[in-house]
N, C-alpha and C positions, 0 to 999 in steps of 0.2 A: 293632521295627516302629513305636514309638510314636513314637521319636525320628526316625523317617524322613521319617513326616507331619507333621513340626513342620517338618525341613527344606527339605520342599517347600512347605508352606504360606508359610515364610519367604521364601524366591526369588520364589514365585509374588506376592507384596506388592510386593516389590522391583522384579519386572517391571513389573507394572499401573503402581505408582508412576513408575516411569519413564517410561511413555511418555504419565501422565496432564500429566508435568511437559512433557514433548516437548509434545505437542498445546497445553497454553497455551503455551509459548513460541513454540511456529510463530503461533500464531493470532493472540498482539497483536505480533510484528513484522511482520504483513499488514498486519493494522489500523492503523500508524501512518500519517498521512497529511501525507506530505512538501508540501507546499506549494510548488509554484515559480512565482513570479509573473514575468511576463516582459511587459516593457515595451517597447508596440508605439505608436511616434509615427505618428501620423496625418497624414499628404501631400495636398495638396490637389495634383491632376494639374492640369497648366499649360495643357493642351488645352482640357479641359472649361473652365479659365477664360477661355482666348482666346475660345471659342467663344459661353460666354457674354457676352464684352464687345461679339461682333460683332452677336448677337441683340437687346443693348438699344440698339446704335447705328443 
């Protein structure tokens, strides 16, 4: 009986331990934070400029 408790005691470690290992692993590839920088050129609309040329003319 004595050695029954020792092998459940054993499992039961193994399990905790596994899934204490699971939870940090899930938890910092959430946390890594991909960075995507995305480069947006800035247009100056041709209208707005016309319009403006006709306003200081």
């Amino acid at each position: 009986m004595k050695n029954l408790y020792k092998i459940i005691t054993l499992f039961a470690i193994i399990f905790i331990t596994g899934i204490f290992v699971t939870v940090i692993t899930v938890n910092s590839s959430l946390n890594k934070f991909e960075s995507q920088e995305k480069t947006v050129e800035v247009q100056k609309d041709t209208l707005y400029l016309l319009k403006a040329e006709k306003k200081t003319v």
